[in-house]
C-alpha positions in Angstrom: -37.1 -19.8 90.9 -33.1 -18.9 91.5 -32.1 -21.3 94.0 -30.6 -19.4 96.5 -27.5 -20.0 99.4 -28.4 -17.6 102.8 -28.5 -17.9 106.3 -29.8 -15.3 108.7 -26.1 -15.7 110.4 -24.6 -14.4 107.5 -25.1 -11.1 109.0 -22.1 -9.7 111.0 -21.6 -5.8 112.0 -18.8 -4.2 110.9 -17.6 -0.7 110.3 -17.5 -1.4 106.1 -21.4 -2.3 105.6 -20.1 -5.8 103.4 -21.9 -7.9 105.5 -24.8 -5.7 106.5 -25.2 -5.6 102.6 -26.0 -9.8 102.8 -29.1 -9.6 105.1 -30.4 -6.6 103.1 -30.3 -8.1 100.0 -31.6 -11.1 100.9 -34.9 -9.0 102.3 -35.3 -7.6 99.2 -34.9 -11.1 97.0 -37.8 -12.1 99.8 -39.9 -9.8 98.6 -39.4 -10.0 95.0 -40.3 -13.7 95.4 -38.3 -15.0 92.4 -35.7 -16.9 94.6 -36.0 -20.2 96.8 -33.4 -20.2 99.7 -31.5 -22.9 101.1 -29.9 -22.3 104.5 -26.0 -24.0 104.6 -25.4 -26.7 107.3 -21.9 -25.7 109.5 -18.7 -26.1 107.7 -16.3 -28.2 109.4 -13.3 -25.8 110.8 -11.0 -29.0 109.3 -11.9 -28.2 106.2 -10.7 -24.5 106.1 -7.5 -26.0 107.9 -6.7 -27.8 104.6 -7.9 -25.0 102.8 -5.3 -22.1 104.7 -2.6 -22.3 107.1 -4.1 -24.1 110.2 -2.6 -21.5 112.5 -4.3 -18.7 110.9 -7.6 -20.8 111.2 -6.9 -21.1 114.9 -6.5 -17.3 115.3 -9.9 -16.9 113.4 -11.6 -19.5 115.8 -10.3 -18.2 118.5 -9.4 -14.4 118.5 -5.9 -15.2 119.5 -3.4 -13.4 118.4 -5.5 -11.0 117.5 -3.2 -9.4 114.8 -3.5 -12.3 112.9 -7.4 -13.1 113.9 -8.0 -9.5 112.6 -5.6 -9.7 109.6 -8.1 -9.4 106.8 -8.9 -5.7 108.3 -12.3 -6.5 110.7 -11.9 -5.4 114.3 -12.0 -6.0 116.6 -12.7 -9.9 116.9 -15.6 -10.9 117.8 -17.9 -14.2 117.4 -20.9 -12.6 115.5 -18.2 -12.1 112.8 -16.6 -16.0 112.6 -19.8 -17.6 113.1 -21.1 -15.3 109.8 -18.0 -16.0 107.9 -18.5 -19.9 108.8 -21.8 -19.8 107.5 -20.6 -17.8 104.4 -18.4 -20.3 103.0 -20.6 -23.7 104.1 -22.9 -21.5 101.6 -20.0 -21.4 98.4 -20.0 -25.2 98.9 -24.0 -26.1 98.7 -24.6 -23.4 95.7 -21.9 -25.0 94.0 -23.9 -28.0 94.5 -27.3 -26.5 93.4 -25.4 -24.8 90.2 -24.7 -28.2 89.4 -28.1 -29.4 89.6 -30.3 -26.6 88.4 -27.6 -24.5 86.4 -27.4 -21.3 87.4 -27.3 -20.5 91.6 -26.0 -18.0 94.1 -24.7 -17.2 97.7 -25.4 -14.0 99.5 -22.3 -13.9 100.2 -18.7 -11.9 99.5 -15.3 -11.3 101.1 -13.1 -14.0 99.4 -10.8 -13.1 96.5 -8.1 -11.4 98.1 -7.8 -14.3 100.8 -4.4 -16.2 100.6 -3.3 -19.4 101.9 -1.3 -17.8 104.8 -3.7 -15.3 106.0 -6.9 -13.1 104.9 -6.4 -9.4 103.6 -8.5 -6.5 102.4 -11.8 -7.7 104.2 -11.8 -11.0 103.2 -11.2 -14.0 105.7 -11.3 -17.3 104.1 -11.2 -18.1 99.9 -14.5 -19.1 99.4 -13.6 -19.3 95.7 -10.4 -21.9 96.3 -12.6 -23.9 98.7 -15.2 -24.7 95.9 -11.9 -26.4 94.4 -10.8 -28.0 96.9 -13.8 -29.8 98.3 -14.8 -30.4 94.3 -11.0 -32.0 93.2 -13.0 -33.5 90.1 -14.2 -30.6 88.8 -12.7 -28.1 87.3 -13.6 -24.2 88.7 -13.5 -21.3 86.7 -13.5 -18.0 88.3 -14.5 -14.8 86.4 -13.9 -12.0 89.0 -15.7 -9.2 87.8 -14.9 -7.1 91.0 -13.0 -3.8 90.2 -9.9 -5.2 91.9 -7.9 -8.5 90.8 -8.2 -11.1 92.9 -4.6 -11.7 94.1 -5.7 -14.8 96.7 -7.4 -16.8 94.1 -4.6 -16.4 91.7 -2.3 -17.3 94.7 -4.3 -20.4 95.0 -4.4 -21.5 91.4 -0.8 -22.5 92.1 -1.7 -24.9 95.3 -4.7 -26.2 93.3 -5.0 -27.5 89.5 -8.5 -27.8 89.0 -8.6 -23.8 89.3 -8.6 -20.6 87.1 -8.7 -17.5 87.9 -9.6 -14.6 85.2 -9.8 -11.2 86.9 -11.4 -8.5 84.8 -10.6 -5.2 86.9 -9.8 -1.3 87.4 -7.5 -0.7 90.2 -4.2 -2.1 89.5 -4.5 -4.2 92.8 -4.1 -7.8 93.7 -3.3 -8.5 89.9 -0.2 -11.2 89.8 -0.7 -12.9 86.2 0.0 -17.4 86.4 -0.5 -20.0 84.1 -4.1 -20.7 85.1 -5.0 -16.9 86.5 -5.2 -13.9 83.5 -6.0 -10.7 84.2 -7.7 -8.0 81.9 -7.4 -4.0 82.4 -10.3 -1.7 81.7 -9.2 1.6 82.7 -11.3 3.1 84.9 -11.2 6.1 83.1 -10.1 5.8 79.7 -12.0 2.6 79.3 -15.0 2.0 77.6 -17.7 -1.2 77.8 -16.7 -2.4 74.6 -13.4 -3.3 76.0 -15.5 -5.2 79.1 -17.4 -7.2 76.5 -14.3 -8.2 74.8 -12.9 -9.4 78.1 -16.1 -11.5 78.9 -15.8 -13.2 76.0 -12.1 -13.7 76.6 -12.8 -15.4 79.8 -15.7 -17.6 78.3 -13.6 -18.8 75.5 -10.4 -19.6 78.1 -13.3 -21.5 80.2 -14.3 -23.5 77.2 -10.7 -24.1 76.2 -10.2 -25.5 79.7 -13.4 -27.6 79.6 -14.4 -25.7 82.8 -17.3 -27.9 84.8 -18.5 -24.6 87.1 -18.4 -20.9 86.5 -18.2 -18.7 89.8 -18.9 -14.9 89.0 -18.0 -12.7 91.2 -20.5 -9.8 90.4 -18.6 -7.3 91.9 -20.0 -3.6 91.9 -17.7 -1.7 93.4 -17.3 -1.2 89.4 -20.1 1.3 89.5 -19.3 4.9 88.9 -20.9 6.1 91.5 -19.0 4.1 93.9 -15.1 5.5 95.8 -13.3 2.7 93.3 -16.0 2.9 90.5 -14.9 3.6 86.8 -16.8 7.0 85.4 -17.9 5.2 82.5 -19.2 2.2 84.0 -23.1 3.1 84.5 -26.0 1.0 86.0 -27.0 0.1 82.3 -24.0 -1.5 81.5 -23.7 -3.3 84.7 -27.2 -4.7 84.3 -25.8 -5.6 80.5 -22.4 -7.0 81.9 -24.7 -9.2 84.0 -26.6 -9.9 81.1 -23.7 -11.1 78.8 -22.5 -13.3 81.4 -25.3 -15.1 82.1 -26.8 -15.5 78.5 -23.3 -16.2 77.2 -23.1 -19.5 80.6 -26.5 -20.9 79.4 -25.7 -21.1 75.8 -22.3 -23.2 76.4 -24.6 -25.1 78.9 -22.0 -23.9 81.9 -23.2 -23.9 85.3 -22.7 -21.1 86.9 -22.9 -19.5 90.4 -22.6 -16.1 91.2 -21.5 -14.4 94.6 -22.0 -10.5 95.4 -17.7 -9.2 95.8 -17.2 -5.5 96.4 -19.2 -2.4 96.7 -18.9 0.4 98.6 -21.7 3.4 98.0 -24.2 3.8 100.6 -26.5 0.6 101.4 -29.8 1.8 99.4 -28.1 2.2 96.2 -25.5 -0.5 96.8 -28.7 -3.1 98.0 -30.6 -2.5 94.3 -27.5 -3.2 92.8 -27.1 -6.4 93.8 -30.5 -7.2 93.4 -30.6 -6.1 90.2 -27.9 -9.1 89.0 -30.3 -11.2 90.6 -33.3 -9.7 88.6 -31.0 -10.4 85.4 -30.2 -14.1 86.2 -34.0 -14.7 86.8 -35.0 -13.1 83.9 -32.4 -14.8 81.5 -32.5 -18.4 83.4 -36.7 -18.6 84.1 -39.0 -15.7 82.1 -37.6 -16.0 78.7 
């Protein structure tokens, strides 16, 4: 079985349906029965003040000043919300863990990539993705951020933290600064095609190998989708399922663990929900029932 980071606090209400989207999911891995959970134990708020700016942390903890407790675009404050992102990130640690040990693992989990040291942005609070680096210093962690927009934070980060990569394969020219350890690869929305995706994938797989990566973190990102506000027109449901595919075929023949979160998506919950669950379906069926 896919061994599997969620807790029931992972659910939060807020005016985007991201973390709705965590619970929902989760119900519908439940009933599939292909995946064993493993509920995080609490994060130490010391460790996300080594991770960002410790005043920033404060402001999260606490609510005060609000403009900076509510920077990364969730308001108002509230404690549902923190106590969910808490639990969110204890969860990026353990499946790190679990990739480690069974080679392929996931977190329920999003709101990350677009995180910088100084303060959240764009819905996400803390860098989940940066944190695996920082409480693994030994390993090295390679990113491949398949969400439609770059992941500025974790590229920020690459530069506070060695043992990190960041390779943003995107659509929307956002959050797309280029370093020595974070590339980025355009596939236009529109004039794009999937070949040009496959190409990029097995860009970022050779760059991991080059760099003797020890963990792969996928962000699975679907606001890709064409039926999604940001989604490219080309990019269908087939071809995500066969992005997802590629990815994790191309991680278990180099013997790469991997973990895989759920980034961005934005069409109604129903759709959005088998989405997701479909990249879990693909990782079960490529890991366990071949």
């Amino acid at each position: 079985m896919l061994q599997v980071c969620y807790s029931p606090d992972y659910y939060a209400q807020t005016h985007t349906n991201s973390m709705e989207k965590l619970s929902a999911v989760a119900d519908a891995l439940d009933s599939l029965g292909i995946a064993q959970f493993h509920r995080p134990e609490k994060l130490s708020i010391d460790i996300l003040k080594q991770l960002h700016d410790p005043k920033y942390v404060d402001a999260f903890d606490t609510g005060f000043p609000e403009k900076l407790a509510t920077f990364q675009g969730f308001k108002p404050w509230n404690t549902q919300l923190r106590d969910a992102v808490y639990q969110i990130n204890a969860g990026q640690v353990l499946a790190a863990e679990l990739a480690w040990k069974h080679q392929i693992s996931a977190n329920i989990a999003q709101g990350f990539h677009h995180a910088v040291y100084e303060h959240g942005g764009s819905f996400c609070t803390f860098n989940g993705l940066a944190l695996v680096a920082q409480q693994f210093p030994d390993k090295r962690i390679f990113v491949l951020d398949c969400d439609q927009h770059g992941g500025n934070g974790t590229a920020e980060f690459t530069r506070r933290f060695d043992n990190l990569f960041n390779y943003s394969i995107y659509g929307l020219a956002f959050g797309c600064p280029t370093y020595e350890r974070s590339e980025t690869y355009h596939v236009h929305k529109h004039q794009g095609n999937f070949s040009q995706y496959i190409l990029a994938i097995h860009q970022a797989f050779q760059r991991a190998l080059d760099w003797n990566a020890d963990l792969i973190i996928f962000q699975a990102g679907m606001d890709c989708h064409q039926d999604d506000p940001c989604g490219s027109s080309w990019f269908s449901t087939e071809l995500i399922e066969k992005r997802d595919e590629i990815v994790f075929r191309l991680a278990k023949k180099h013997q790469l663990p991997l973990m895989f979160v759920l980034a961005g998506g934005y069409q109604a919950l129903p759709e959005l929900v088998k989405l997701h669950v479909g990249t879990f379906q693909t990782a079960y069926k490529t890991y366990y029932a071949e």
